[in-house]
C-alpha atoms as one frame of an Amber mdcrd trajectory, in Angstrom:
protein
  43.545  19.316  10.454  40.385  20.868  11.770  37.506  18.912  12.977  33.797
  19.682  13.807  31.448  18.077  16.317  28.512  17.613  14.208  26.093  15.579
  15.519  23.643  14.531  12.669  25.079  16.631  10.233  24.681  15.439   6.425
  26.540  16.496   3.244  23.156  17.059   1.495  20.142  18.657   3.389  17.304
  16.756   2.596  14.234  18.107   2.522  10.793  15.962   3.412   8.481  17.176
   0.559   5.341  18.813   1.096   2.481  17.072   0.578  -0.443  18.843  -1.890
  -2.871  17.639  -3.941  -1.283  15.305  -6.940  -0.857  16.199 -10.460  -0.393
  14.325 -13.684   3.232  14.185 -14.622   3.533  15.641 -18.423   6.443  15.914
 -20.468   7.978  19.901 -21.016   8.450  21.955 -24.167  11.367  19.817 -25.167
   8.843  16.354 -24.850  10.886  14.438 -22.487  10.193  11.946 -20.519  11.481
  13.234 -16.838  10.336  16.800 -17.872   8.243  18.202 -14.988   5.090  20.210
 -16.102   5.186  23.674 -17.084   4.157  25.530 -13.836   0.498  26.344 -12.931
   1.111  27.409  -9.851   1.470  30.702  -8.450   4.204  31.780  -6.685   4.346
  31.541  -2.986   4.695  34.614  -0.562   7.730  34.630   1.026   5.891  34.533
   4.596   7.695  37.824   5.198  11.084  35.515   5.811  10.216  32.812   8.637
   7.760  29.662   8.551   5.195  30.136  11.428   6.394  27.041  12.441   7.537
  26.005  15.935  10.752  24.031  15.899  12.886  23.389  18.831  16.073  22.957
  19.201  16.960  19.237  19.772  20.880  18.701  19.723  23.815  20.906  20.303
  25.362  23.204  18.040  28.368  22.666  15.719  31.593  22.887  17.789  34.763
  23.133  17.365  36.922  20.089  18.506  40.265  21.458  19.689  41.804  17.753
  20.407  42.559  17.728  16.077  43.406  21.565  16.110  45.296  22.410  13.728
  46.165  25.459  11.220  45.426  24.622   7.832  47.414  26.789   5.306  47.066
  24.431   1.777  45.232  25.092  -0.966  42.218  22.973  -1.318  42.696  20.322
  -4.609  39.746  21.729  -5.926  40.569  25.233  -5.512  43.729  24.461  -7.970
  42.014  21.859 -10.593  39.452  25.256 -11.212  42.456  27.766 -11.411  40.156
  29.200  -9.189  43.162  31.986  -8.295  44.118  32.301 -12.217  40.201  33.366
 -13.237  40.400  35.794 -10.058  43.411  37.893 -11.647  41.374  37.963 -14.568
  38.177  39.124 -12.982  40.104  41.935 -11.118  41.761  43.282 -14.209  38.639
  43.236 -16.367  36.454  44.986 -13.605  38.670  46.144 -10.770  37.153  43.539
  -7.983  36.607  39.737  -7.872  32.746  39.308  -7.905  32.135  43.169  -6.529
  28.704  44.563  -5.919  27.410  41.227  -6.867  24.492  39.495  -3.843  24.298
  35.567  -3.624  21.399  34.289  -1.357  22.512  30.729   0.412  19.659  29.077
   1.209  20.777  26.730   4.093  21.440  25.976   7.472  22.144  29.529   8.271
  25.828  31.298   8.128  27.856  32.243  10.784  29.093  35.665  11.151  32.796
  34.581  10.224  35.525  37.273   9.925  36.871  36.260   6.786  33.379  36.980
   4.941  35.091  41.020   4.232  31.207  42.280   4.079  29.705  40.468   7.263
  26.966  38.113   6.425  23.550  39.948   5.329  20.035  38.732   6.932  17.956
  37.255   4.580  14.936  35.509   6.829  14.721  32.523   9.195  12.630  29.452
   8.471  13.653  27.871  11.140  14.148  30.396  14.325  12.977  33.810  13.490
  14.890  35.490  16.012  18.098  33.786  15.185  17.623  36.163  11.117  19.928
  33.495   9.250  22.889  33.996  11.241  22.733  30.981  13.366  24.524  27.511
  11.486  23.536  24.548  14.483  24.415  22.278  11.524  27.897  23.674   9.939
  26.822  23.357   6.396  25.600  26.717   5.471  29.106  28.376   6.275  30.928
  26.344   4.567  28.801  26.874   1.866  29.156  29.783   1.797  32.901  29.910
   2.166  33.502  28.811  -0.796  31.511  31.098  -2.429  33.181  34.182  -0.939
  35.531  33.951   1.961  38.216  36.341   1.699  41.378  34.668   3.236  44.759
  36.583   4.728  47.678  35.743   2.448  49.257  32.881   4.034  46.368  30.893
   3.889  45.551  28.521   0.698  41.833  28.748   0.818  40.172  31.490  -1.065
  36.424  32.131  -2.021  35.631  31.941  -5.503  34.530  35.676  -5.082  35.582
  37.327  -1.887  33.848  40.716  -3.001  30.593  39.410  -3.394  28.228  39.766
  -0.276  26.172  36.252   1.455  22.937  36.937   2.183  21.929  33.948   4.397
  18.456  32.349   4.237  18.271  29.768   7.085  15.475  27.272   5.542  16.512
  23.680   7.097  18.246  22.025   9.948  18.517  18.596  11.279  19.491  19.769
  14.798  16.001  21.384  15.370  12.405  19.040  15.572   8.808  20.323  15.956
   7.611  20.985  19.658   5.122  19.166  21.340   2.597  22.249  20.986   2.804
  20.981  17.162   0.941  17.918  17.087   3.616  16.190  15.486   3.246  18.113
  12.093   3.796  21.153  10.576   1.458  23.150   8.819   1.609  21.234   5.628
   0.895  17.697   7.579   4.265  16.500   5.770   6.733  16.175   8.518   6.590
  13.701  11.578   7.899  15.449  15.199  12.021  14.544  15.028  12.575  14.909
  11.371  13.917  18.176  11.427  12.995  21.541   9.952  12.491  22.788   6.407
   9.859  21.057   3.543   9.627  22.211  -0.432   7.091  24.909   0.482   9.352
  26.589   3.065  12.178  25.897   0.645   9.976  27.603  -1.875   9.162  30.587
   0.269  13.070  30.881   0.844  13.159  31.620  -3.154  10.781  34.186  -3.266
  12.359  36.020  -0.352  15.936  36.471  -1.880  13.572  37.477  -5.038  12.187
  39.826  -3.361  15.218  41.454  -1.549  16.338  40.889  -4.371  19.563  39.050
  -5.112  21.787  38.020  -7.927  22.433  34.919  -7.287  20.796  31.814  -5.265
  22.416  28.843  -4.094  20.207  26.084  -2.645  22.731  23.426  -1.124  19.631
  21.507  -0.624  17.505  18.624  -2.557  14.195  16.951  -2.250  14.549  13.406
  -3.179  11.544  10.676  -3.586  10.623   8.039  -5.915   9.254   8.922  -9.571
   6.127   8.158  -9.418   4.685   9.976 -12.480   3.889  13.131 -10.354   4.347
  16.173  -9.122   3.320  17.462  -5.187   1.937  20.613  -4.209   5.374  21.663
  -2.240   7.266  20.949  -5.386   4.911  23.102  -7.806   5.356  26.160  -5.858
   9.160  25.308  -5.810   9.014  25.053  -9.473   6.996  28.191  -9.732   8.941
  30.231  -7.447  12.564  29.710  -9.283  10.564  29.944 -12.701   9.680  33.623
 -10.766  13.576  34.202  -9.469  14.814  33.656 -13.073  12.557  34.863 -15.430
  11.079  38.117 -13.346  13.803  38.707 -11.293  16.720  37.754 -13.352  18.381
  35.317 -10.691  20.963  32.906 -11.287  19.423  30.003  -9.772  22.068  27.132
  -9.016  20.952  23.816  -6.817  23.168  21.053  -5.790  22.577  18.017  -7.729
  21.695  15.667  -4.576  23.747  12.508  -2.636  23.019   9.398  -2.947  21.571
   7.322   0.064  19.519   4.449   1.133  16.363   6.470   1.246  17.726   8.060
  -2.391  18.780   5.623  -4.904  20.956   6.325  -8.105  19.243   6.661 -10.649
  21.483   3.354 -12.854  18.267   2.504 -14.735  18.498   0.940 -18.236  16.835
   4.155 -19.581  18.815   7.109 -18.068  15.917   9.471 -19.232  13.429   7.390
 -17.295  14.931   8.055 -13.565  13.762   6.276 -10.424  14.513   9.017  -8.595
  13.366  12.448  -8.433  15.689  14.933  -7.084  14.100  18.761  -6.394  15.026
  21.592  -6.860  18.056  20.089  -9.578  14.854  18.386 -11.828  13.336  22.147
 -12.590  16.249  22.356 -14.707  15.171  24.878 -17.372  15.756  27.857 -14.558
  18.417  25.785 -12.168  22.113  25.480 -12.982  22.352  21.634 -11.294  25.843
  20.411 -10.040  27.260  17.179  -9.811  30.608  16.324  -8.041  33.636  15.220
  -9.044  36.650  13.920  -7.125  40.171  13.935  -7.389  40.302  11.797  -9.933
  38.589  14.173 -12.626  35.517  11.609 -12.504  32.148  12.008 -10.944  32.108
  11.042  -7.676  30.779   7.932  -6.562  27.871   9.517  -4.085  26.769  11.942
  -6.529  23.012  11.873  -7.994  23.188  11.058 -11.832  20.262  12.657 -14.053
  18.934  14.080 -17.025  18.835  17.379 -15.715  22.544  17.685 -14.215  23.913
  20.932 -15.920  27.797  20.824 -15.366  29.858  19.298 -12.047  32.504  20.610
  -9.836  35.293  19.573  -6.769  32.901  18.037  -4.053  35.235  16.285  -2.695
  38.090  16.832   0.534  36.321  20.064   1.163  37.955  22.920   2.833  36.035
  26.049   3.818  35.263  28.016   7.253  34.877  26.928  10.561  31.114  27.483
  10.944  31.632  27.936  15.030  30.666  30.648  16.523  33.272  33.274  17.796
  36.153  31.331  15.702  38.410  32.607  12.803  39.823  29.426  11.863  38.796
  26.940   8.912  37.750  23.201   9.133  38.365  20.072   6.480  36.571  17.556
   8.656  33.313  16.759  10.509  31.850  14.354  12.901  28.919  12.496  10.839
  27.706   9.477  12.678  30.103   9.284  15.715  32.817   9.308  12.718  35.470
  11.673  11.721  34.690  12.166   8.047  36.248  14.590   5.361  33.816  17.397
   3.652  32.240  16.428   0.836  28.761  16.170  -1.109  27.303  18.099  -4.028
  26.192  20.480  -1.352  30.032  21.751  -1.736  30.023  21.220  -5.788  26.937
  23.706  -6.158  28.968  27.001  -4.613  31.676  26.701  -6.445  29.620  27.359
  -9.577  27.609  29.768  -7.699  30.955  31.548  -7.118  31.873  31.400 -10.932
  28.152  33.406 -11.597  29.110  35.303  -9.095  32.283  36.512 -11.235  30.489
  36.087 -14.835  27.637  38.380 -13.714  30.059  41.151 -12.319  32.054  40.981
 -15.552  28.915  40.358 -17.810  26.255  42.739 -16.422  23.974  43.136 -19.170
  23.663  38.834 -19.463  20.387  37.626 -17.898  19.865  35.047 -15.750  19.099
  32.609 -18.220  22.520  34.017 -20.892  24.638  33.390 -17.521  23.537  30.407
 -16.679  24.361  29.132 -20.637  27.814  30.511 -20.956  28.790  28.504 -17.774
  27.981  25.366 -19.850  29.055  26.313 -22.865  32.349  27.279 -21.596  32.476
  23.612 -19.275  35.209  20.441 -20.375  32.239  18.846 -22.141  32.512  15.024
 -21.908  32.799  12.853 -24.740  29.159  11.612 -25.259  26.593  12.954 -28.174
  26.167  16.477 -27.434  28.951  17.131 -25.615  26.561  16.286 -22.353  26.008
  13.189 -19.991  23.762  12.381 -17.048  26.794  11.944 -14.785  28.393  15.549
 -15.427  26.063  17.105 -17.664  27.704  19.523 -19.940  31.231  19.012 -18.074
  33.358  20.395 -15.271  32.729  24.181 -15.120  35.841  26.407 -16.584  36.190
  29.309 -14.516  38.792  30.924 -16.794  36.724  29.756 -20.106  33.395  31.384
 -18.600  34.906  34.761 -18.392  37.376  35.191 -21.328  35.378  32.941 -23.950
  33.251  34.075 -26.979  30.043  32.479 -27.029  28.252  32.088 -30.432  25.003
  32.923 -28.755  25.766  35.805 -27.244  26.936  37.325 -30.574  23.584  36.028
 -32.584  25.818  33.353 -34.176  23.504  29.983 -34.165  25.156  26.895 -32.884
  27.119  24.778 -34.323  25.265  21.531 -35.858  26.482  18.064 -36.113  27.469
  17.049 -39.606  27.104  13.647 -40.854  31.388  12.691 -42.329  31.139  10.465
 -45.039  32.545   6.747 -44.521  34.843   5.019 -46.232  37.323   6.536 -48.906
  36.567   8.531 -51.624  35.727   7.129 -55.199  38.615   6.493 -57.318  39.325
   9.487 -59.858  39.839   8.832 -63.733  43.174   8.872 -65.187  43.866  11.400
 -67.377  46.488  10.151 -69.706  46.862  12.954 -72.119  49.764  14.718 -70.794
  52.140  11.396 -70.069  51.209  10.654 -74.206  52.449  13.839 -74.928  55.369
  13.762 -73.008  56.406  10.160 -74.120  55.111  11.537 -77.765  57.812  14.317
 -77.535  60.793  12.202 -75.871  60.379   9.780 -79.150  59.925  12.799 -81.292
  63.574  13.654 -79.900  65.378  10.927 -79.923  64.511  10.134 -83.440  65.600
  13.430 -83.972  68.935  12.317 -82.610  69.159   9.078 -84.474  68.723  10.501
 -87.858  71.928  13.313 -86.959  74.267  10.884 -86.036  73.164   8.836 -88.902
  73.983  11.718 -90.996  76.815  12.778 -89.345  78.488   9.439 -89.461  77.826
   8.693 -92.820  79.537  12.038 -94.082  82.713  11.429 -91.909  83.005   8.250
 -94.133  82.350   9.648 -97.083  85.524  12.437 -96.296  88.686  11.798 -98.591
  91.610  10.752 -96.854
């Protein structure tokens, strides 16, 4: 197995939210509860693709820990519960590539330049270190992220990216192995993050978006979640998060897909009496008119116990015994295990659910390219293993486990200007007894009678004239 020295890492980047001025929480179009506002803010700039804020680095880099070195060659569970390889012969004969000419943006902790991504890695912008353009991971969660999207494995390895022709663009937004310097004050230039907390907030998160807008992309996965207490409101960092996907999707036509968040001891699960009355707010999954949300499952087929529940999960996927690429520098090799805490842990999060559906958009948008974002981001959960709950959709796996083979063969109703299919009320209880009609059986017993005193009368005839006869 291969193992990574990670100090700090986390399945989940969390993000500290920026703090703004405080708005009145109202319900959305549909009038429900958890429904964030419709957006009155304006987008964000993209800060021409770095922060302006000084962070320093404050541990070491992932490494690579050559004392549990060894080849892996298997084929993730994951990869073979998706028929991830089936849905890729299908893509290549319907459009002569697996995901070709198609962009996803990971917004991260940066991607390494591995060898097995067959396009290099493209520089999106830096958030965190400018000069470092996206294509430093400290933190080992970007590439592996984006391995799964699109790694492009030799033969005799089991691993493949859900669509090695697409190209990574890499957005480095967050890290826990970098801090704010002393020259800082102790806060960055939204007064929302205490010195040692790390780098990245909603509004840099938000100014990530509008740069892969604006480069632009096709598709955007955001590996990373804001999580706080519902409190009835909505922050400044997480308006002009809401307003720059509502941008991405809408203006842009981007296929905007979030992880659905971990649960922790700063992030409860949201097990309330009324699932559509969370606890616990989870950004960017809760803007989930314009964000494809993923939940994980393990190998069980069920969610998986650390994974957020909500009214705004949109479908789930493998998040569990992750393999993907080593995310050390100058290494071809891939990695199934981290350090987290002074532990040796196994990969695994919705941070590692969210690409594999990025990956399947990847492939529905190469074979689909007159679908907009919003068409896209439907057929993926029309074409999911819905659950069995009123619906067809849940707060633990929303509308089901994605189908990669479904999303790219099936018809969808929609899509043809068929409406959906409503829910009919079946009647209960048997049907009313029916009336006997008794005309035919007193016609039929009418005409046996009819016959046999027909026969009666012969033989009484015939009978009576053989005794009659002379001797």
């Amino acid at each position: 197995m291969r193992t990574l020295g990670v100090p700090g890492r986390t399945a989940t980047v969390l993000l500290v939210a920026a703090m703004g001025a405080l708005s009145p929480l109202t319900a959305a179009a549909q009038g429900e509860s958890w429904a964030p506002p419709s957006s009155s803010a304006s987008p964000p700039d993209d800060g021409g693709g770095q922060s302006g804020i000084n962070y320093t680095p404050k541990t070491q880099c992932v490494s690579r820990d050559l004392n549990n070195d060894v080849k892996l060659q298997e084929k993730p569970w994951g990869q073979q519960y998706l028929q991830i390889e089936q849905a890729q012969k299908l893509a290549r004969a319907a459009t002569g590539s697996v995901g070709g000419g198609i962009k996803v943006a990971v917004i991260d902790t940066g991607v390494t330049q591995h060898p097995y991504f067959q396009f290099g890695v493209e520089s999106g912008g830096d958030y965190v270190d400018a000069s470092k353009h996206g294509l430093e991971d400290c933190d080992g969660h970007g590439t592996e992220v984006a391995g799964i999207i699109a790694a492009k494995t030799p033969d005799d390895i089991g691993f493949k990216g859900v669509a090695p022709d697409a190209k990574i663009v890499s957005i480095r937004q967050s890290s826990q192995n970098y801090s704010l310097d002393n020259q800082s004050g102790g806060q960055d230039n939204n007064g929302s993050r205490q010195q040692g907390q790390g780098a990245g907030n909603t509004t840099t998160l938000a100014q990530a978006v509008m740069r892969a807008a604006n480069i632009p992309v096709d598709v955007i996965n955001m590996s990373v979640d804001n999580c706080r207490p519902a409190d009835g409101r909505i922050n400044g960092g997480e308006a002009q998060l809401q307003a720059a996907i509502h941008y991405a999707v809408t203006v842009k036509n981007i296929v905007v897909v979030a992880a659905a968040g971990n649960v922790s001891n700063t992030c409860p699960q949201n097990d309330q009496a009324d699932p559509d009355k969370p606890r616990s707010i989870v950004s960017p999954p809760w803007f989930s008119d314009d964000v494809l949300s993923v939940a994980a499952i393990d190998e069980t087929g069920g969610v998986a116990p650390f994974s957020m529940h909500g009214p705004w999960v949109s479908v789930a996927a493998p998040g569990t015994k992750i393999t993907s690429l080593d995310p050390s520098k100058g290494t071809d090799q891939l990695a199934n295990q981290v350090f987290d805490g002074g532990q040796l842990q196994a990969i695994q999060g919705t941070s590692f659910a969210a690409p594999y559906v990025a990956g399947v958009a990847a492939l529905v948008r190469a074979q689909f390219p007159k679908l907009t974002a919003h068409q896209v981001m439907d057929r993926i959960k029309a074409t999911a293993q819905h659950p069995g709950a009123p619906g067809g959709r849940d707060n633990y796996i929303g509308y089901g486990v994605v189908n990669p083979i479904a999303a790219l063969t099936a018809i969808v109703p929609a899509e043809e200007g068929v409406p959906a299919a409503k829910a009919k009320q079946l009647p209960s209880g048997l049907p009313p007894a029916s009336h006997k009609n008794w005309t035919p059986m007193i016609v039929a017993l009418a005409g046996t009678g009819g016959g046999l005193l027909v026969l009666l009368i012969t033989l009484f005839v015939v009978h009576t004239i053989r005794r009659k006869r002379p001797a």
